[in-house]
N, C-alpha and C positions, 0 to 999 in steps of 0.2 A: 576565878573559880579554879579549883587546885583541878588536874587534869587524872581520872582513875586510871592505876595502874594497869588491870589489863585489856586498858585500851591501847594503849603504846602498846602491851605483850602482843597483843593480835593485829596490830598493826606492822610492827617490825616482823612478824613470821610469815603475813601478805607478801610485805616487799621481798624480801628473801628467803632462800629457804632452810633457817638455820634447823639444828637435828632435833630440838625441843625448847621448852619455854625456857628452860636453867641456860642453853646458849644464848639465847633471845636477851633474857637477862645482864649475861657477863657482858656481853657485845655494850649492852646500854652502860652500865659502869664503868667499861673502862674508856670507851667515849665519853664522858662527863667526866672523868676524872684528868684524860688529857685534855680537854675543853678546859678545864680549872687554872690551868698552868699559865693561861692568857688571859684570866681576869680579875681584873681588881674584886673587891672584898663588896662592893655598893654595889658591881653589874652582876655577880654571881647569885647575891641576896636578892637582887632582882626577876633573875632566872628562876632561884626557887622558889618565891612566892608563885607564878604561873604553874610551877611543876606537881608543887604540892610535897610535905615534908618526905613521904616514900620514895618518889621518883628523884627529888633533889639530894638524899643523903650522899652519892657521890662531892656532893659540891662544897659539903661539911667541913672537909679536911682541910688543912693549908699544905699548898705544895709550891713550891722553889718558883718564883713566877720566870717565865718564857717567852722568845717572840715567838708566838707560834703560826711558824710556813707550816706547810704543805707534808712536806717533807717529816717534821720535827714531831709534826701531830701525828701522823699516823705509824713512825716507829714507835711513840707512846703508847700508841692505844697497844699495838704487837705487843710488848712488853708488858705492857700490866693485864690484857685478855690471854697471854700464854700463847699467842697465836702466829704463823707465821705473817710476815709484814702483806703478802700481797691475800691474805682473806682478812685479815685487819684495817685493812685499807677498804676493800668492800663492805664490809659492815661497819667501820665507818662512817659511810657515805649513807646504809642505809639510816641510819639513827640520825645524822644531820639532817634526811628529810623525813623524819617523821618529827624529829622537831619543827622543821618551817611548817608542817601542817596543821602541829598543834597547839601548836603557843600561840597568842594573841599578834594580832600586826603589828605592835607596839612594841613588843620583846623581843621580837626578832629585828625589828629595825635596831634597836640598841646593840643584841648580839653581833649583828656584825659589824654595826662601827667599833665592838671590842675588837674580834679579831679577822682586822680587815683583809689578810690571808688568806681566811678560809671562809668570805662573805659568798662565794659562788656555791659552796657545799648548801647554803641557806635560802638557795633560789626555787622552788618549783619549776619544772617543766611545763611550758606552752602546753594546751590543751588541744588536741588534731583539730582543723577548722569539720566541720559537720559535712556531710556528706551534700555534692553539689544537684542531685538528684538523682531520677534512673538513668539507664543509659543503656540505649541498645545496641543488641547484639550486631546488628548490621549498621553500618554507618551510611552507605548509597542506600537509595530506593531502590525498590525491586523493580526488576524489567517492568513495564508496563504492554500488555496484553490485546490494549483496545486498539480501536481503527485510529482514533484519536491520538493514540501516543506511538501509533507504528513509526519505524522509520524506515527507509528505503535501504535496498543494497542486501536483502534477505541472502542466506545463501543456498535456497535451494527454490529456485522457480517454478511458477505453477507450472508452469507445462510438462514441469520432469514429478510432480506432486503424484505419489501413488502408492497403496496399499504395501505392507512390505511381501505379502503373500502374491502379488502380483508378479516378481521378479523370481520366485521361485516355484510356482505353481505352472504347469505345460499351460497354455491355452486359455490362463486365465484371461486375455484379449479379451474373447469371446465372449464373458461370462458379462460384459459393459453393455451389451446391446444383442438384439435377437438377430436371427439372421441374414438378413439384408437391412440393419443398421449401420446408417453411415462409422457409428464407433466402432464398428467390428472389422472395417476394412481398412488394410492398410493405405491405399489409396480412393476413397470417399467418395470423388469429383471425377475416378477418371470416365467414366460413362458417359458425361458431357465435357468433357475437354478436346475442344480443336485438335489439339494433334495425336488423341488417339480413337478421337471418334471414326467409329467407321462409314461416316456418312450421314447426308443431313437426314433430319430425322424422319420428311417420308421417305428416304431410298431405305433406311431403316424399317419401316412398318412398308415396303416394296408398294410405295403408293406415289412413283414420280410423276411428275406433270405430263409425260404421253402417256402413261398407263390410267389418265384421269376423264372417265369419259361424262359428259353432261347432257344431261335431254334436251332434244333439239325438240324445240316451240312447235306444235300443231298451226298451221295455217288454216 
């Protein structure tokens, strides 16, 4: 089935970005016309049956046959598009792959055992493999929080653990426990400690063992 013309036009102005359809155009003729220069008269009529008579009439003419490199092809195309060799050379390249897209597998296998030169311009591009899924933003686990995942070696101690309002408020000590709470004193235990008690505890309440008198039994 011949292939419509402006499917190739809007496909060659996708891949590149020539200035309108009449560039888009030249670009295609004079790439077919140096494509022509490498092929016999059987692989060309070949090519135009898939092209269809519009798109093929480049391929119409006879011209001087060529080996055509690399090189040979796309000073032709520069010369007969009017164009300088290195945007000749890009478009081109674009028109070789909108032919590998469009032509049947069959034609294009044959075009490039014509011109085995420029059989790489006839290759499609690998297609990006698909994406391998999501992926987050953090790669560790976040700290974990519980008693379960604590780990030892904290750096800041319970016993030093305390409001930030506590290191800068006068007095705030006090504010932990009411007035004769052990939390409120700096030292909690000295009251009953050996070496600053002032004495056991009936010389304390002045209740020693001679000042302890007992009732003497009735006879």
């Amino acid at each position: 089935m011949a292939i419509e013309p402006s499917v190739v036009i809007d496909r060659l102005q996708t891949l590149a970005p020539f200035a309108d359809e009449d560039a888009a155009r030249r670009a295609w003729r004079a790439t077919l016309q140096a494509l022509r220069g490498g092929l016999t008269e059987d692989e060309a009529d070949w090519l135009a049956i898939d092209l269809g008579p519009e798109l093929a009439a480049p391929l119409v003419s006879a011209v001087q046959p060529v080996e055509l490199t690399p090189d040979v092809f796309y000073r032709s195309v520069a010369r007969l598009a009017g164009q300088r060799q290195s945007v000749a050379r890009e478009q081109a390249q674009v028109v070789c792959r909108a032919l590998a897209e469009l032509l049947s597998f069959s034609t294009i296998g044959r075009l490039r055992r014509s011109v085995p030169r420029l059989a790489s311009l006839f290759v499609l591009p690998e297609a990006p493999p698909p994406p391998s899924g999501p992926h987050h933003l953090r790669s560790e686990p976040g700290a974990d929080h519980t008693l379960a995942g604590g780990r030892p070696g904290g750096d800041r101690p319970l016993y030093d653990a305390r409001r930030s309002t506590d290191a800068e408020t006068p007095g705030a000590s006090a504010a932990r426990g009411h007035t004769h709470s052990v939390a409120a004193s700096d030292d909690p235990h000295g009251d009953s400690k050996l070496s600053s008690s002032r004495g056991l505890s009936q010389e304390r309440k002045s209740a020693s063992l001679a000042s302890v008198r007992h009732p003497v039994p009735q006879r």
